[in-house]
C-alpha positions as protocol buffer text, in pm:
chain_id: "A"
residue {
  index: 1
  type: UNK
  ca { x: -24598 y: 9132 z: -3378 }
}
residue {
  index: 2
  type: UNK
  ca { x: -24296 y: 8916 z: -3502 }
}
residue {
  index: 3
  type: UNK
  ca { x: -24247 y: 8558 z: -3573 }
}
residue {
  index: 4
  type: UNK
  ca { x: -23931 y: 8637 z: -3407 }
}
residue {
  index: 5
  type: UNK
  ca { x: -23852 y: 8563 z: -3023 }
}
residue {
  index: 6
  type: UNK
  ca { x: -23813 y: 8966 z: -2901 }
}
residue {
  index: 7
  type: UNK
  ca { x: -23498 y: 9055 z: -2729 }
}
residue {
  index: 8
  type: UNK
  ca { x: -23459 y: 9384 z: -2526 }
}
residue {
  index: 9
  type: UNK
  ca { x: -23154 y: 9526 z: -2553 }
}
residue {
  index: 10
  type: UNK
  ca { x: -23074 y: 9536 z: -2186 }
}
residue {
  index: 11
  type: UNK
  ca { x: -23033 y: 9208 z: -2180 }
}
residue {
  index: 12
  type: UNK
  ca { x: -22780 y: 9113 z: -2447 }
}
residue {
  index: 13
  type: UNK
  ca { x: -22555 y: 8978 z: -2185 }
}
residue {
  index: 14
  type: UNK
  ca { x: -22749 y: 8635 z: -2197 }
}
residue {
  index: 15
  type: UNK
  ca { x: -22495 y: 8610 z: -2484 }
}
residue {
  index: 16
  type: UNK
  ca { x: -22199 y: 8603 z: -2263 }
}
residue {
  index: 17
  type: UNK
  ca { x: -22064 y: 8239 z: -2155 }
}
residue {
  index: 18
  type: UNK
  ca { x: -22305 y: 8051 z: -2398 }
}
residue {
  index: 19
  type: UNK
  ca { x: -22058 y: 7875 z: -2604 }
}
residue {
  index: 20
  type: UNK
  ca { x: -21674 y: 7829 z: -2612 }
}
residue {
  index: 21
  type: UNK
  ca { x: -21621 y: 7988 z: -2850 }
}
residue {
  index: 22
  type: UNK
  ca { x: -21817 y: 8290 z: -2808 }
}
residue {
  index: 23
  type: UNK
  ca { x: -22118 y: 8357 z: -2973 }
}
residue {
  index: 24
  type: UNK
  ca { x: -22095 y: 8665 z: -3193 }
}
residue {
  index: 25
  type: UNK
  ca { x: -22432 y: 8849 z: -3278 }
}
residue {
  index: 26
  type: UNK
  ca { x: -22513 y: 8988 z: -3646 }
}
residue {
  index: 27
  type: UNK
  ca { x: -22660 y: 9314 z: -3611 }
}
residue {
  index: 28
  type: UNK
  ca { x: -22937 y: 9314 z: -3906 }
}
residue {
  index: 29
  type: UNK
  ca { x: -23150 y: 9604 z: -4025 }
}
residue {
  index: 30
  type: UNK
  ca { x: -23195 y: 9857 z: -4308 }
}
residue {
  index: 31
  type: UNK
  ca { x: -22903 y: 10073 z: -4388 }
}
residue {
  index: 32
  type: UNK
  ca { x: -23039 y: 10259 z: -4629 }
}
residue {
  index: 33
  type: UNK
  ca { x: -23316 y: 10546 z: -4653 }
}
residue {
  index: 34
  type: UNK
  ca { x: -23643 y: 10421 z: -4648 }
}
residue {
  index: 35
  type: UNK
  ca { x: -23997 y: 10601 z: -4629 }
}
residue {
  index: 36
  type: UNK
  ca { x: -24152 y: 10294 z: -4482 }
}
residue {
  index: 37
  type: UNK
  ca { x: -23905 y: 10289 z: -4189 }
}
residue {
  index: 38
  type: UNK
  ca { x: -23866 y: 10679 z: -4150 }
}
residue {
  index: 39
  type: UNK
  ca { x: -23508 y: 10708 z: -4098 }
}
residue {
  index: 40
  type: UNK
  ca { x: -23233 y: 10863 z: -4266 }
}
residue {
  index: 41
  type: UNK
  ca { x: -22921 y: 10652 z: -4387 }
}
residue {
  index: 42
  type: UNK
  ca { x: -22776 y: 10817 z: -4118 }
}
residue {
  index: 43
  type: UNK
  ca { x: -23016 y: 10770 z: -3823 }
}
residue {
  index: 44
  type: UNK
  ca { x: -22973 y: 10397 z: -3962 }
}
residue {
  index: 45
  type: UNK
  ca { x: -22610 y: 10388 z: -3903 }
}
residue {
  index: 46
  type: UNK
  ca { x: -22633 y: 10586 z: -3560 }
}
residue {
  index: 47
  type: UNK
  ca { x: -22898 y: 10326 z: -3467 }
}
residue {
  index: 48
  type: UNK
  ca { x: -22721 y: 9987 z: -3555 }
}
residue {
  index: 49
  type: UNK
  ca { x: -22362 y: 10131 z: -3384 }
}
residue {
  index: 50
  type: UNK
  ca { x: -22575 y: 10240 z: -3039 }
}
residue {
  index: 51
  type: UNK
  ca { x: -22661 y: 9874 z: -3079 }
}
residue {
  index: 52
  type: UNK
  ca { x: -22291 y: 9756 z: -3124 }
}
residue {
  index: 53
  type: UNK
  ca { x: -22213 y: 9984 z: -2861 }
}
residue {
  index: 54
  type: UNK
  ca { x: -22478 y: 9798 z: -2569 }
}
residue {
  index: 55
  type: UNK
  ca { x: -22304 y: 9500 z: -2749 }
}
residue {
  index: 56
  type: UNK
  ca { x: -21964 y: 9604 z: -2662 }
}
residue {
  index: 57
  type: UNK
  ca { x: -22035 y: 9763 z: -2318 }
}
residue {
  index: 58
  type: UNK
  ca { x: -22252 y: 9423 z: -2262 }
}
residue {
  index: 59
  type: UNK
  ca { x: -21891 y: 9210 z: -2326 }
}
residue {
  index: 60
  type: UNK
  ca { x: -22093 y: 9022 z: -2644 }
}
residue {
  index: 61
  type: UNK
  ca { x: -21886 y: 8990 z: -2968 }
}
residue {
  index: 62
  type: UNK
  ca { x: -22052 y: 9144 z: -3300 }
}
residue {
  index: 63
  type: UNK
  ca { x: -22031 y: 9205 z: -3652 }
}
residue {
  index: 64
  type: UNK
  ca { x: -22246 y: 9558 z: -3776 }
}
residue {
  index: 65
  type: UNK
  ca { x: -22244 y: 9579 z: -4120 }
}
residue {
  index: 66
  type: UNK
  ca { x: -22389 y: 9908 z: -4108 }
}
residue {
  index: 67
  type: UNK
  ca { x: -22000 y: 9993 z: -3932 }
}
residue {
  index: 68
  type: UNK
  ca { x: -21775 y: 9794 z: -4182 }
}
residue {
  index: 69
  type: UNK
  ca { x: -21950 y: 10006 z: -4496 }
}
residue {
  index: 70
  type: UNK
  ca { x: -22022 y: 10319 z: -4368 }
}
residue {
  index: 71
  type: UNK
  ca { x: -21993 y: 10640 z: -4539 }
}
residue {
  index: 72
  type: UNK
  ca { x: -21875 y: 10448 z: -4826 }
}
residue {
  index: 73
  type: UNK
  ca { x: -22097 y: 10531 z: -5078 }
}
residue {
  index: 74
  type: UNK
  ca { x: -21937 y: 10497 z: -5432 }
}
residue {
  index: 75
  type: UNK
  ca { x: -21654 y: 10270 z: -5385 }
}
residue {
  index: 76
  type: UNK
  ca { x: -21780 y: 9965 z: -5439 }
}
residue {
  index: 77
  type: UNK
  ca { x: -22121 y: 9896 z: -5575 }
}
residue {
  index: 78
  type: UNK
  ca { x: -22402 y: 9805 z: -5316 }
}
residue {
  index: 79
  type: UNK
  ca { x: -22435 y: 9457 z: -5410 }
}
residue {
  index: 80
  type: UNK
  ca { x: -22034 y: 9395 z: -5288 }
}
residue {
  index: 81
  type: UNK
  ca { x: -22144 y: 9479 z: -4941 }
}
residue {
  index: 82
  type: UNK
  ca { x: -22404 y: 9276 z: -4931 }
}
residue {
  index: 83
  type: UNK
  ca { x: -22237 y: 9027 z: -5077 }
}
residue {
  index: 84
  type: UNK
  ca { x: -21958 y: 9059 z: -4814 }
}
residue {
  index: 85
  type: UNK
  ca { x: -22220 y: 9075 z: -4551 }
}
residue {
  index: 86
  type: UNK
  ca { x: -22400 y: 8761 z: -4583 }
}
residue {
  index: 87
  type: UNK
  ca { x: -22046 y: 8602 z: -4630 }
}
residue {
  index: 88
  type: UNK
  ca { x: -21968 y: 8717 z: -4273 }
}
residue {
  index: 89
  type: UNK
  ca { x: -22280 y: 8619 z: -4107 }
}
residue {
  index: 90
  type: UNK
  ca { x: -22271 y: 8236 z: -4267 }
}
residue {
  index: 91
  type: UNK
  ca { x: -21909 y: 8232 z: -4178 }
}
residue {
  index: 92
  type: UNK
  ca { x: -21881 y: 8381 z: -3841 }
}
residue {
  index: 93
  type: UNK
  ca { x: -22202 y: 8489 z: -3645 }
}
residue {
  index: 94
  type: UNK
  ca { x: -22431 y: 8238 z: -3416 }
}
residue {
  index: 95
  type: UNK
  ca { x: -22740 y: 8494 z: -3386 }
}
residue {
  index: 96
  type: UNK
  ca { x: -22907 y: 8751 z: -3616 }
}
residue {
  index: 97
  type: UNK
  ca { x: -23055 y: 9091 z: -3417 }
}
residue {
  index: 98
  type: UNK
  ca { x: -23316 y: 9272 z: -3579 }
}
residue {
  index: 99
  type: UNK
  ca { x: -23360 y: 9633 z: -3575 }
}
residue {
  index: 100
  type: UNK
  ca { x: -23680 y: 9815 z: -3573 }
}
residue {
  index: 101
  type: UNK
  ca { x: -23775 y: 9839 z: -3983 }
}
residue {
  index: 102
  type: UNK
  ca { x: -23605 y: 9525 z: -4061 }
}
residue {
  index: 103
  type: UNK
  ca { x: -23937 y: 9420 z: -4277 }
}
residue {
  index: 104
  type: UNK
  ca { x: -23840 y: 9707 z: -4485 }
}
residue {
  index: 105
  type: UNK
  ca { x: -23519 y: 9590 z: -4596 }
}
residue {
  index: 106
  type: UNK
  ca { x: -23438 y: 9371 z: -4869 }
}
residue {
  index: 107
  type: UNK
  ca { x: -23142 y: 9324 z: -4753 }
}
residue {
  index: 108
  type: UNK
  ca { x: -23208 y: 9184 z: -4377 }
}
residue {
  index: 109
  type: UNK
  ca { x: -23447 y: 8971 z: -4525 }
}
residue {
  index: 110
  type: UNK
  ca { x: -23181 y: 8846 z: -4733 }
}
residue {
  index: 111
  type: UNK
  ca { x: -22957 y: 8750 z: -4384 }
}
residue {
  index: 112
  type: UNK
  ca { x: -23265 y: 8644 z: -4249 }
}
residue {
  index: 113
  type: UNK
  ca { x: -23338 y: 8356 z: -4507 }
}
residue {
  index: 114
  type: UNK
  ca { x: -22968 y: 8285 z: -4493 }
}
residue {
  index: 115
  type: UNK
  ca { x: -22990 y: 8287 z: -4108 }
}
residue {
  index: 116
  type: UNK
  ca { x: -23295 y: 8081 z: -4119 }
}
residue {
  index: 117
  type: UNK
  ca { x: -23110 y: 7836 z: -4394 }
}
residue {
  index: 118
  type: UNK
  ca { x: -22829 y: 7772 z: -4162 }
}
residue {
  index: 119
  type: UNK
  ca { x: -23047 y: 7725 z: -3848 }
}
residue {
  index: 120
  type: UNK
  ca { x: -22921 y: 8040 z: -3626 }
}
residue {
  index: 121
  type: UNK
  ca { x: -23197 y: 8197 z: -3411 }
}
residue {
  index: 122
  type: UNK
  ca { x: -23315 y: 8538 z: -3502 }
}
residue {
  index: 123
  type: UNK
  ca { x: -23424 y: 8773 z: -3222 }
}
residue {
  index: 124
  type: UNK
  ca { x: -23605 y: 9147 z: -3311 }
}
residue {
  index: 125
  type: UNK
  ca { x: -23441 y: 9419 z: -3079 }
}
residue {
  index: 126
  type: UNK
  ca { x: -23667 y: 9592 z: -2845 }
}
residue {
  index: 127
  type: UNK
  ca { x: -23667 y: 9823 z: -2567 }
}
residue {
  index: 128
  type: UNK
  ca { x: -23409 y: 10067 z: -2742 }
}
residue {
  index: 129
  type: UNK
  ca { x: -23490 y: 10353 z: -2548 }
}
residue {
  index: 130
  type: UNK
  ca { x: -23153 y: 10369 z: -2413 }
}
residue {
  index: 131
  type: UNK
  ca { x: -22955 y: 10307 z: -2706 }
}
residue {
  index: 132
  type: UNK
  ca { x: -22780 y: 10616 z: -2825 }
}
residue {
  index: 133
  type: UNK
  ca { x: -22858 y: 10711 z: -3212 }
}
């Protein structure tokens, strides 16, 4: 169980019409592989965009990191994304989502403390059944 209030996915619109401006959601989770979460780098990125897709199709604004760095291994070292990462969520995002294997990744636990520094609610994603990956 998570210390985190659970979210599922079906219900992202609660989003919509909270704030003027709009709230935009961080999509958070590992990118990539990992044996503890069992997924491909891959399967990571084809699970975090189904999520910006319900997002998208659910009229809620987001920011995927998985998206922006994509199949951009070698240009940049990893530490520049994450670095640009955390930039955008402190700047620009109002809520973190958490993707199943988040507790594997040093790197969501990284925008979590950040999240958690600047006071913006964390939710962990569930029910992604119908979330294409």
């Amino acid at each position: 169980m998570s210390m985190y209030e659970e979210l599922d996915v079906a219900y992202l619109g609660i989003f919509n019409g909270v704030k003027d401006p709009p709230v935009v959601v961080y999509i958070a989770g590992p990118y990539r592989q990992n044996a503890n979460v069992g997924r491909t780098e891959l399967e990571n990125v084809r699970l975090a965009e189904g999520v910006a897709i319900a997002c998208a199709r659910a009229n809620v604004l987001f920011f995927c990191p998985h998206l922006n760095s994509a199949h951009q291994s070698g240009v940049a070292p990893a530490e520049f994304y994450l670095r640009l990462d955390l930039e955008i969520l402190r700047r620009s995002c109002d809520v973190v989502l958490l993707l199943p294997g988040w507790q594997h990744s040093k790197g969501t636990l990284g925008e979590i403390r950040l999240a958690t520094e600047q006071r913006k609610p964390v939710y962990e994603l569930t029910g992604l059944n119908g979330v294409a990956t």
